[in-house]
Backbone as JSON Lines, residues from 0, in Angstrom:
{"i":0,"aa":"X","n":[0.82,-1.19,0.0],"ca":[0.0,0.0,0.0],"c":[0.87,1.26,0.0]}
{"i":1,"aa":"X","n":[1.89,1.25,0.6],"ca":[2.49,2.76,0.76],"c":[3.38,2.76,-0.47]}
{"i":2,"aa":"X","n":[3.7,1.7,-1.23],"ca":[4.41,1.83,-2.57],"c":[3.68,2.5,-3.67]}
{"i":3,"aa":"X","n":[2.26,1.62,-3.62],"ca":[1.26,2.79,-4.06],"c":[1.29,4.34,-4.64]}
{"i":4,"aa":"X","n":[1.4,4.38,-2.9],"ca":[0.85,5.85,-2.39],"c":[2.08,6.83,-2.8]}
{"i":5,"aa":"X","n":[3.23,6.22,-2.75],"ca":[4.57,6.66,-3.23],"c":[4.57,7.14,-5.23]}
{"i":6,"aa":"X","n":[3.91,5.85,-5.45],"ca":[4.27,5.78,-7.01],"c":[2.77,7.01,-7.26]}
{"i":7,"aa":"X","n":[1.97,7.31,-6.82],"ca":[1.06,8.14,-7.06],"c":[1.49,9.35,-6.6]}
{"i":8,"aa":"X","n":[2.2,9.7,-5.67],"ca":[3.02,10.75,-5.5],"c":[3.76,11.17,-6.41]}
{"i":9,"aa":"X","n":[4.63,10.53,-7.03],"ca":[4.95,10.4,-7.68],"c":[5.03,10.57,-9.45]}
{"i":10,"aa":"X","n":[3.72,10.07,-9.73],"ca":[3.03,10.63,-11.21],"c":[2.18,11.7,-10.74]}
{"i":11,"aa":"X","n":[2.24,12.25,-9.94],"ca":[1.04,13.59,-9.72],"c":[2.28,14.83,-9.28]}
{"i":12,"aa":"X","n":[3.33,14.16,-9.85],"ca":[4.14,15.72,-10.2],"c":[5.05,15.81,-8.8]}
{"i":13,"aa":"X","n":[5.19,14.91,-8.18],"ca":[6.08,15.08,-6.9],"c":[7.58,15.81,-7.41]}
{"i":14,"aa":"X","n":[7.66,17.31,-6.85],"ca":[8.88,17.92,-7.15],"c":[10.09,18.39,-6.32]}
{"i":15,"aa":"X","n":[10.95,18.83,-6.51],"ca":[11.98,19.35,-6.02],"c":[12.34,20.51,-5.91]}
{"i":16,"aa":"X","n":[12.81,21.05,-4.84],"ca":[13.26,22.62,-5.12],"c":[14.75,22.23,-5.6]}
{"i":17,"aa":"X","n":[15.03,23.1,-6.4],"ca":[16.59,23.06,-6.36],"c":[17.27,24.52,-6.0]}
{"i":18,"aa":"X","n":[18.35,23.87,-4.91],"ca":[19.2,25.58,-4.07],"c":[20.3,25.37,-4.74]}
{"i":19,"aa":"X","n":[20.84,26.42,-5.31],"ca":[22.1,26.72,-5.68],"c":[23.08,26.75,-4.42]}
{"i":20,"aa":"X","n":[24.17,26.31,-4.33],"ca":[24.9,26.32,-2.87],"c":[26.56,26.75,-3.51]}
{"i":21,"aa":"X","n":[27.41,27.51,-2.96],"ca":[28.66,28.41,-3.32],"c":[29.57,26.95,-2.8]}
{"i":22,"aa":"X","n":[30.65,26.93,-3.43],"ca":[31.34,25.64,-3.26],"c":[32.72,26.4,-2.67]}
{"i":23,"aa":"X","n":[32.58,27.76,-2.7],"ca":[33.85,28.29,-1.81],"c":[34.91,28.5,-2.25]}
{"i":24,"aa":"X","n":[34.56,28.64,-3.89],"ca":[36.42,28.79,-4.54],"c":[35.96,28.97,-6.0]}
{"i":25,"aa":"X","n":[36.8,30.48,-6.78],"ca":[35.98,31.21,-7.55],"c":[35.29,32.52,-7.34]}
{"i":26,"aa":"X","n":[34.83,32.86,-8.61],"ca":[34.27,33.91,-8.91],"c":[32.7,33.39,-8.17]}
{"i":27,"aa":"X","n":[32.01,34.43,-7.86],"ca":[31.12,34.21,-7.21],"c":[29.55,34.52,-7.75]}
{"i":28,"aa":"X","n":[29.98,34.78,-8.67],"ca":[29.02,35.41,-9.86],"c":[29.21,34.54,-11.19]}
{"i":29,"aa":"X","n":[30.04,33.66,-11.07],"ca":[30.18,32.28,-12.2],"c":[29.02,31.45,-11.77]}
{"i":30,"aa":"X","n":[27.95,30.98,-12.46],"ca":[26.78,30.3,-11.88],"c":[27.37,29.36,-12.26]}
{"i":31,"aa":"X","n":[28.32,28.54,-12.85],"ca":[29.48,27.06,-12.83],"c":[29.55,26.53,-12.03]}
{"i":32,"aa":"X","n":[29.99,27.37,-10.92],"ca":[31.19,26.62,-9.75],"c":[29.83,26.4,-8.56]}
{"i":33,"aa":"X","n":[28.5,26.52,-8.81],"ca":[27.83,26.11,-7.85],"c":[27.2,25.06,-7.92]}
{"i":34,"aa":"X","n":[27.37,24.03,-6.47],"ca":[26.82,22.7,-6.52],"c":[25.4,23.1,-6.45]}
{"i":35,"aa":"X","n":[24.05,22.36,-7.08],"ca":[23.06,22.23,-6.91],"c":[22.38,21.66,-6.13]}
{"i":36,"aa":"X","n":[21.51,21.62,-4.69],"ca":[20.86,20.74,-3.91],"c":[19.96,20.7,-4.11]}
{"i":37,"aa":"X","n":[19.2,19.48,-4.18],"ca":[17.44,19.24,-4.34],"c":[17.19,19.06,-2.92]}
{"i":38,"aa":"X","n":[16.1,19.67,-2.42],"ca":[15.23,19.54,-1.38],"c":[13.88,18.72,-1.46]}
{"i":39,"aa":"X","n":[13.84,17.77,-1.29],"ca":[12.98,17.14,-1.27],"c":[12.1,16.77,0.06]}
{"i":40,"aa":"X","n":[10.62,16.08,-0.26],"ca":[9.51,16.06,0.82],"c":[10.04,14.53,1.44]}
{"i":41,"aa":"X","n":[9.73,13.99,2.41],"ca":[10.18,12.81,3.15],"c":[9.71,11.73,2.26]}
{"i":42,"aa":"X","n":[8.86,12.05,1.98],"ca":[7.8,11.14,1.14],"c":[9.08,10.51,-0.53]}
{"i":43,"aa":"X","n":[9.25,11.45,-1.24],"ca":[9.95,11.49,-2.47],"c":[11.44,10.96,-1.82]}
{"i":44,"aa":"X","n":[11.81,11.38,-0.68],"ca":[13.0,10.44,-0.13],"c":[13.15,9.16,0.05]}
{"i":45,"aa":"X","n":[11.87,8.94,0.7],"ca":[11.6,7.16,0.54],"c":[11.54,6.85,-0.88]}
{"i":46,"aa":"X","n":[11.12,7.35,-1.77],"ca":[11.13,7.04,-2.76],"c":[12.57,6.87,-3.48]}
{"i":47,"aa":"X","n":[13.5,7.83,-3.38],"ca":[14.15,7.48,-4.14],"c":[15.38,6.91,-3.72]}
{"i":48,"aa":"X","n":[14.89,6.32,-2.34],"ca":[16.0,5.35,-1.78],"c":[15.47,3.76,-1.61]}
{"i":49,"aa":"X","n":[14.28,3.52,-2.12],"ca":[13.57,2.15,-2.88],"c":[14.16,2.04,-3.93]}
{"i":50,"aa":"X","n":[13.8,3.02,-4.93],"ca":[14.9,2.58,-5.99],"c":[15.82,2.85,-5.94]}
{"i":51,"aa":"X","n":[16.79,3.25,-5.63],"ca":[18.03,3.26,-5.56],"c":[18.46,2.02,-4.89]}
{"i":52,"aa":"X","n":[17.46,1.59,-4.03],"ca":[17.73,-0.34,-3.28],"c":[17.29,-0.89,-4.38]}
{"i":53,"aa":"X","n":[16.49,-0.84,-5.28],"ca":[16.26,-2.1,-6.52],"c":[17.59,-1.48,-7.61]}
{"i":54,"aa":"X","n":[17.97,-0.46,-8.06],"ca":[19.46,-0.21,-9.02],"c":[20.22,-1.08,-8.44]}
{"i":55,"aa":"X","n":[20.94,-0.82,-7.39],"ca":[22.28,-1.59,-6.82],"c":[21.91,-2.82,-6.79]}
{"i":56,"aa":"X","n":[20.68,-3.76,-6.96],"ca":[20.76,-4.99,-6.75],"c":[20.57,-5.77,-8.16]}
{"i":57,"aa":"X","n":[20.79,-4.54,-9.1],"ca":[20.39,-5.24,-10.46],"c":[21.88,-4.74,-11.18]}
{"i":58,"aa":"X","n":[22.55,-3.96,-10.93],"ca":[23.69,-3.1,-11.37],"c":[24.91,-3.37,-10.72]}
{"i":59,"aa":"X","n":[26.18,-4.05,-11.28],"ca":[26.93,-3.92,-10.55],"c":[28.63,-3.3,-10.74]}
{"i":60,"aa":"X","n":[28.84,-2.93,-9.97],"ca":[29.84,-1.84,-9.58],"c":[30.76,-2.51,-9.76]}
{"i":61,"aa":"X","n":[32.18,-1.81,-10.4],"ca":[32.99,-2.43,-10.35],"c":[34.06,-2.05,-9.28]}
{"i":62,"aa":"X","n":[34.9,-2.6,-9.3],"ca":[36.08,-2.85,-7.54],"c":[36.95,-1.36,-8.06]}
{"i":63,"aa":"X","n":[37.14,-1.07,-9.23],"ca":[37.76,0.26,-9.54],"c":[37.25,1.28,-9.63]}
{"i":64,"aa":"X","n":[35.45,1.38,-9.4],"ca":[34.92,2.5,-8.82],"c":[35.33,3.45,-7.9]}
{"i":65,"aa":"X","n":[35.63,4.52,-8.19],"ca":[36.12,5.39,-6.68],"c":[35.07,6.6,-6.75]}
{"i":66,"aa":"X","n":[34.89,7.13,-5.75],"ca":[33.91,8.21,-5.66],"c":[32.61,7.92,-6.1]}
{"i":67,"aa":"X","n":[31.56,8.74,-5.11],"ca":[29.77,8.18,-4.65],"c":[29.69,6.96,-4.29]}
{"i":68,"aa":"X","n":[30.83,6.46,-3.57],"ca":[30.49,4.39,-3.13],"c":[30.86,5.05,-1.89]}
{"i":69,"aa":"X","n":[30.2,4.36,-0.61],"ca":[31.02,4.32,0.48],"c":[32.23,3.79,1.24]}
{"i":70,"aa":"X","n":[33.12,4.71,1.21],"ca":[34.41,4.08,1.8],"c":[35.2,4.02,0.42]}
{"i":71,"aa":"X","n":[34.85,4.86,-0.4],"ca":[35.69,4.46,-1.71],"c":[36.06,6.06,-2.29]}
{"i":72,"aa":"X","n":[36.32,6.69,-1.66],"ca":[36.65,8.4,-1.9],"c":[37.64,8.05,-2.98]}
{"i":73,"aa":"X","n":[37.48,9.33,-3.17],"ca":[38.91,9.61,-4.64],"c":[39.97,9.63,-3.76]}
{"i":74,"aa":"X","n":[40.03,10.33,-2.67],"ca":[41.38,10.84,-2.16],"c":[41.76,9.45,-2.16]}
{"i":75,"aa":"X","n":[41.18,8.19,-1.56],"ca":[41.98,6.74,-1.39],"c":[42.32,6.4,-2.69]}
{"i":76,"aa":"X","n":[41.76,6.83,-3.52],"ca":[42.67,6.09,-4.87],"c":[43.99,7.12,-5.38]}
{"i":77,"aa":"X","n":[43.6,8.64,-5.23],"ca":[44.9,9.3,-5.41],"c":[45.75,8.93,-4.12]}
{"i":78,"aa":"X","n":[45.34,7.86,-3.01],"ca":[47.04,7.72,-2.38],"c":[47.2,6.59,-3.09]}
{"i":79,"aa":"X","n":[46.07,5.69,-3.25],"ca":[46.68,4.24,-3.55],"c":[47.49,4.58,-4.92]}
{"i":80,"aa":"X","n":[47.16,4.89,-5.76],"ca":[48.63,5.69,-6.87],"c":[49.44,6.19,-6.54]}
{"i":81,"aa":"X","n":[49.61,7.13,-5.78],"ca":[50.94,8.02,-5.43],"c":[51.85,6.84,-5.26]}
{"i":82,"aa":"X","n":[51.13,5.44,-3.65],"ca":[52.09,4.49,-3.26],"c":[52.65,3.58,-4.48]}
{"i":83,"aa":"X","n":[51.78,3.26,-5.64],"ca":[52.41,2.3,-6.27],"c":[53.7,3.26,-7.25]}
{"i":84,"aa":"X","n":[53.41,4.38,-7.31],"ca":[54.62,5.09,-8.06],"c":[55.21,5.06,-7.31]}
{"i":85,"aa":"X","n":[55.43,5.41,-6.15],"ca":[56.66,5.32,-5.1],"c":[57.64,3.63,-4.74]}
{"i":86,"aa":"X","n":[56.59,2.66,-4.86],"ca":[57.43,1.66,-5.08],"c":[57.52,1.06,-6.38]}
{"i":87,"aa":"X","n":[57.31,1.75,-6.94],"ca":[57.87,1.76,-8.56],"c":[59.04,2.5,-9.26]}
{"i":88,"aa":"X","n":[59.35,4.04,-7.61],"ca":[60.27,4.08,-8.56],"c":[61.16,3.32,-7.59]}
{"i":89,"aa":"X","n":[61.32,3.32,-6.44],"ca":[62.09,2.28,-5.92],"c":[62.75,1.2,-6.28]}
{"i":90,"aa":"X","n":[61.55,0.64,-6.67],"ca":[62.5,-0.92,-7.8],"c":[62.92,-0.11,-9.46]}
{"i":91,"aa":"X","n":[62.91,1.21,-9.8],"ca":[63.32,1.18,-10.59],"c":[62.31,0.74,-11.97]}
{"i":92,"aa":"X","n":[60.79,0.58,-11.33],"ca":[59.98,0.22,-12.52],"c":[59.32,1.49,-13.48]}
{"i":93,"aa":"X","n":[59.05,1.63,-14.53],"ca":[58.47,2.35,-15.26],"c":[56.99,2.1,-14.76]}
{"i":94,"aa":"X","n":[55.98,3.36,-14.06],"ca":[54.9,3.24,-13.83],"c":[54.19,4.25,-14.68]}
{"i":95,"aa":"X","n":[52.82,3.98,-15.16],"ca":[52.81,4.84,-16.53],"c":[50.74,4.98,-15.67]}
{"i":96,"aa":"X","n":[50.49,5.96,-15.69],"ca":[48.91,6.32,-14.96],"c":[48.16,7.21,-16.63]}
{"i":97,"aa":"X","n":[47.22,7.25,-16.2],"ca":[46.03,7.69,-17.34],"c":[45.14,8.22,-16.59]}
């Protein structure tokens, strides 16, 4: 019943505000450099964290994903590179990144 009531929420125009938010670096008058937030009703939240539980269980991620996974930031993959160049140049290996 409340999936329903969700998916009828839903086709009857359930919307979002969207806030412009300053990311703190830049011109401030560049409408670019600002991240966008949607504000959403509790209701459209449940919603779009149902599906987002049926995506991930049909979709799968690969192990070299970095960034929007949890526990998988960019910064950990820019160290996990820095370290393999560092013991690369150590042994003297040619390490070559893209």
């Amino acid at each position: 019943m409340l999936f329903l009531e969700l998916l009828r929420c839903r086709m009857n125009g359930g919307t979002s505000a969207v806030i412009p938010l300053y990311k703190d670096k830049g011109d401030v008058q560049n409408c670019k450099i600002y991240r966008r937030i949607k504000l959403l009703s509790h209701t459209m939240k449940l919603w779009e964290r149902v599906i987002e539980g049926r995506l991930r269980k049909e979709v799968s991620i690969s192990d070299n994903q970095f960034g929007f996974i949890l526990g998988r930031s960019t910064t950990e993959a820019i160290h996990l590179i820095k370290r393999l160049m560092e013991i690369g140049i150590g042994k003297r290996i040619f390490t070559w990144c893209s």
